[in-house]
C-alpha positions in Angstrom: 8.3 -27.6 -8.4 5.2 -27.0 -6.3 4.5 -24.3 -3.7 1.8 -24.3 -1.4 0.3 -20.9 -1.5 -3.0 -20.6 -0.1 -5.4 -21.6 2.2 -9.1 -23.4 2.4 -11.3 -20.5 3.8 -13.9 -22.5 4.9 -14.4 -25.5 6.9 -16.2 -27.2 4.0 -12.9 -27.8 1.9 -11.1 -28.2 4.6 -10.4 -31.5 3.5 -10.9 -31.3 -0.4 -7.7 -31.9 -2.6 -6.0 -28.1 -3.5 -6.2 -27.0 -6.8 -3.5 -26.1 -9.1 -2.1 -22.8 -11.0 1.1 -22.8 -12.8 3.5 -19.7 -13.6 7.0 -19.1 -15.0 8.9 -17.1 -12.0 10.7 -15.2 -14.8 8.1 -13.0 -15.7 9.7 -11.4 -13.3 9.2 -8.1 -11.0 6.8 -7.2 -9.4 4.7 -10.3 -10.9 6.2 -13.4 -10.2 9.6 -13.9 -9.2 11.7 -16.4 -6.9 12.5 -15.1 -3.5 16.1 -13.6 -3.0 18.3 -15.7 -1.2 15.2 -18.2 -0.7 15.2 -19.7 -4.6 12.3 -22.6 -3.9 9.9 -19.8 -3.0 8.1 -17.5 -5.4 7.1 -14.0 -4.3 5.3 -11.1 -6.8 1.7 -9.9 -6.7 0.5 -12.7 -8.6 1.5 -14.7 -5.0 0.1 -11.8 -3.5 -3.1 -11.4 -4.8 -4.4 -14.9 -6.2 -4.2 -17.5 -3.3 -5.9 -15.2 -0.6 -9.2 -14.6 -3.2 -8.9 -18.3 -3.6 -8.9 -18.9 0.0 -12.5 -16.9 -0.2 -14.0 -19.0 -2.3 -12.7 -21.7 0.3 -10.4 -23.0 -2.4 -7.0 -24.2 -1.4 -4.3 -23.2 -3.8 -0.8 -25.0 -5.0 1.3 -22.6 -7.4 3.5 -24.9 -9.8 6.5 -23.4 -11.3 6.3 -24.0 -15.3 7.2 -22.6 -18.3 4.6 -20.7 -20.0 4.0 -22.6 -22.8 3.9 -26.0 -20.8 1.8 -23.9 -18.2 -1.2 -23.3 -20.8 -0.7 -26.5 -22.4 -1.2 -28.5 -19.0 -3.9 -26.0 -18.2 -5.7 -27.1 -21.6 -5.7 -30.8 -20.5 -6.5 -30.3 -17.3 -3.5 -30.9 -15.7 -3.3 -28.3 -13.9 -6.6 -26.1 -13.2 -5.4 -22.5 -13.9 -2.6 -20.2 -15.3 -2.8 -17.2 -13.5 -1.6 -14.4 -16.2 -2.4 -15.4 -20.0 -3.3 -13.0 -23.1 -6.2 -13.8 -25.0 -6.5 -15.4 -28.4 -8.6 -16.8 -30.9 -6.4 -20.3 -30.5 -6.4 -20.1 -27.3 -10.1 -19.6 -26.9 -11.0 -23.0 -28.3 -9.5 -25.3 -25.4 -9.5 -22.2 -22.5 -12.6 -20.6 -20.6 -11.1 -16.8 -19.1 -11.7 -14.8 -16.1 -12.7 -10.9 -17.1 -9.4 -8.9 -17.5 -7.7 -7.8 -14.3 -4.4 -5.6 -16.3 -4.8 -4.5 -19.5 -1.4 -3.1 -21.3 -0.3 -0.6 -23.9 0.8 -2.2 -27.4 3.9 -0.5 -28.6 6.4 -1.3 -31.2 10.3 -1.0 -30.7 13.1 -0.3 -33.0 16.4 1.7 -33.3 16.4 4.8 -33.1 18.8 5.0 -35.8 16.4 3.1 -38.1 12.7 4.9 -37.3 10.6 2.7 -39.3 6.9 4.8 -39.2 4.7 1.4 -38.7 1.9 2.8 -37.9 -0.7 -0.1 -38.2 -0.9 -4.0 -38.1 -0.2 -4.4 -41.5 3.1 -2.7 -41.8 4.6 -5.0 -39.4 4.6 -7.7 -42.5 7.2 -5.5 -44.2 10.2 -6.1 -41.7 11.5 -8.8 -40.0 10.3 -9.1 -36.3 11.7 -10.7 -33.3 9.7 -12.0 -30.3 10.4 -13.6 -26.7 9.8 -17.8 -26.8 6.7 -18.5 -25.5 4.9 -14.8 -26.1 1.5 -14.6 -27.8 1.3 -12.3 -30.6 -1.8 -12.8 -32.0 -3.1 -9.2 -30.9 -0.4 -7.8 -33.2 -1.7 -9.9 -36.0 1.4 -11.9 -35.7 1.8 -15.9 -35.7 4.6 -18.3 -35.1 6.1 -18.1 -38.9 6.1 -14.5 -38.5 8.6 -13.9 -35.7 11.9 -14.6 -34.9 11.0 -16.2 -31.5 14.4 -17.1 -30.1 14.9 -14.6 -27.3 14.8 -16.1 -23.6 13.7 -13.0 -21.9 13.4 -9.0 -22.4 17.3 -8.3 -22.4 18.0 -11.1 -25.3 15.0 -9.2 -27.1 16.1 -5.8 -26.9 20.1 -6.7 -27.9 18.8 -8.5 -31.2 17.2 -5.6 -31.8 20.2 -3.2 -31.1 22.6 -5.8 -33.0 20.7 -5.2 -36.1 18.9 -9.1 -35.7 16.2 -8.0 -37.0 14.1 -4.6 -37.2 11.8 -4.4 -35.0 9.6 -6.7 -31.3 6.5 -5.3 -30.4 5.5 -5.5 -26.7 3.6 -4.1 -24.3 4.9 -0.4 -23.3 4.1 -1.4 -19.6 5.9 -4.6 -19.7 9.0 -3.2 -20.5 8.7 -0.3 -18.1 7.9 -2.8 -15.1 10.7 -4.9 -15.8 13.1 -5.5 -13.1 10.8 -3.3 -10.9 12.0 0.3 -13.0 15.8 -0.5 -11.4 16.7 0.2 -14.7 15.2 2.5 -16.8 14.8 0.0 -20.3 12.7 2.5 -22.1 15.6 4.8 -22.1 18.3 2.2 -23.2 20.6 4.4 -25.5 19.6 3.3 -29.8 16.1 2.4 -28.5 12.7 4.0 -29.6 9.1 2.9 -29.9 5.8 3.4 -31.0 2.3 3.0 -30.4 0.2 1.0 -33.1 -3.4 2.1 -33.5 -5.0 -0.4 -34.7 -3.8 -3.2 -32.0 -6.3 -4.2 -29.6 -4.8 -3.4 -25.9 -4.0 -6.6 -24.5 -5.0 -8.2 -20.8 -4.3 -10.2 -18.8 -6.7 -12.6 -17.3 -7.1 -16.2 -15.2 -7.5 -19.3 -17.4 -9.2 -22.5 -17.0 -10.1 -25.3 -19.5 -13.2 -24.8 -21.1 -16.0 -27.2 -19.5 -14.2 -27.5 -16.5 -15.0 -27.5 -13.5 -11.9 -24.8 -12.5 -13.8 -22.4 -15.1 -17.0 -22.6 -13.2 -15.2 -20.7 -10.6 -14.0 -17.4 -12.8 -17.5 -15.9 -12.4 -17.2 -16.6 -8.6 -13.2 -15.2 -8.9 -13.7 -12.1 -11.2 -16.6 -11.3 -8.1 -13.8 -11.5 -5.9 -11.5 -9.5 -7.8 -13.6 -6.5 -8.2 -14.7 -6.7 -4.3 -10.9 -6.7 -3.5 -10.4 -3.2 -6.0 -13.5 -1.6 -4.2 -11.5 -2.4 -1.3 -8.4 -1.5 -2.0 -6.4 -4.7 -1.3 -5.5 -5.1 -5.0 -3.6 -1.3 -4.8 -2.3 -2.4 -1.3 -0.8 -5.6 -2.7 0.4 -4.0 -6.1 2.2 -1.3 -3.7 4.5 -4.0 -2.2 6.3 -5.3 -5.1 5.5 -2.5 -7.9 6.5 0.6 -5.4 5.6 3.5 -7.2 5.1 1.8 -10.1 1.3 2.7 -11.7 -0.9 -0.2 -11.7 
C-alpha cells in the first residue's frame, strides 16, 4: 500500500518520478502508526518529519507500507530507495549506505522480577534463553538469529513470554518500551517486570538507509544537512511534540 506523503520543492523535479521509503505502521506511537478511524493513512513523526526535508531537497516522496524485514530487503535491491528508521549492523552494512543517527536509544535487558538474573554484560546473555520481536536486529546485543527466540509479533507478545516463564529474559531499548503506545500505559511498570542496563552494549540509532552505490545514498549527506538545520531550528522538537506529547525526545 502506497501513500503519497511529500512534495517536490522545487520546480526542477517538478516532473521527476517520486522516490520511495517503506515502513511497518506498527512500530507504532508516536513513530509510525495508521490514522484512527482513517486506516489507509499513516500518521507518526516519521510522516511528520521525513517528507517535508525531502521536499527541500526538491525530492518528492511516496511512503510504502511494508514489513520491516521486506522493507530493508527491497531497500537492498533497490526496490524501494529508503527505509526511514533502521539500526545499524555489520550485515546490514554490506548491501546499505546510512544517514548519521537522528535517535539514539538506551539498551536494557528485561526479566522477572521474580527471577533477577545479574547480566551484567554481552556475554552473560549466552547463558539464558532469550526471546526477541520477528524482524528486530540484535546484533548490538551480540545476538544473532540462532540465538533468540524470535516469535513475538509485537512488544505485548514479548513481554507475556517473558512473564509466562517462555523464556528468561528480551533485551530492548529502555526508550522503546517506554514510548510504546504513546506512555498510555505505563509498560515499564507492568507488575513481575524488571530490567537492566548492560554496559558493554553499544547504544543503538536509528538512522535513514539507502543501498550502497545508489543513487538514493548520494542524498543522506544532502538529508543528514537537512536534519541538523531542522534541530537548530526547532522543527524536529515541534514535530516530535505532536505525537510524543511530553514524551522526551
Amino acid at each position: 500500500m502506497v501513500w503519497l506523503v511529500g512534495v517536490a520543492a522545487t520546480s526542477i523535479c517538478a516532473h521527476a518520478a517520486p522516490l520511495t521509503a517503506c515502513g511497518e505502521p506498527g512500530i507504532g506511537p508516536p513513530w509510525l502508526y495508521r490514522t484512527p478511524g482513517q486506516p489507509q493513512q499513516m500518521s507518526g513523526f516519521l510522516v511528520d518529519l521525513w517528507p517535508p526535508l525531502f521536499a527541500r531537497l526538491g525530492v518528492e516522496l511516496q511512503l510504502i507500507d511494508l514489513p520491516f524485514k521486506r522493507c530493508l530487503r527491497a531497500v537492498a535491491s533497490g526496490e524501494i530507495d529508503f527505509a526511514l528508521a533502521a539500526y545499524y549492523d555489520e550485515e546490514r552494512g554490506k548491501t546499505l549506505a546510512f544517514s548519521k543517527p537522528y535517535k539514539t536509544f538506551t539498551p536494557q535487558v528485561f526479566f522477572r522480577a521474580a527471577q533477577p538474573l545479574n547480566i551484567a554484560d554481552r556475554a552473560g546473555l549466552k547463558r539464558w534463553r532469550g526471546c526477541g520481536k520477528n524482524g528486530s536486529s540484535y546484533a548490538h546485543y551480540g545476538l544473532g538469529p540462532n540465538d533468540l527466540d524470535q516469535g513475538a509479533r509485537n512488544y505485548r507478545q514479548l513481554i507475556e513470554k517473558l512473564l509466562l516463564g517462555r523464556c528468561d529474559y528480551f533485551v530492548e531499548e529502555l526508550e522503546v518500551i517506554e514510548q510504546w503506545e504513546l506512555g498510555k500505559v505505563d509498560h515499564l511498570a507492568t507488575p513481575g517486570l524488571a530490567h537492566a542496563p548492560l554496559a558493554d552494549v553499544p547504544p543503538p540509532a536509528f538512522h535513514v538507509v539507502a543501498a550502497r552505490g545508489s543513487a538514493a545514498a548520494e542524498l543522506l549527506p544532502r538529508l543528514d544537512a537537512a536534519f541538523a538545520e531542522a534541530v537548530r531550528k526547532g522543527e524536529v522538537a515541534q514535530r516530535w511534540k505532536r505525537h510524543a506529547g511530553k514524551l522526551p525526545y
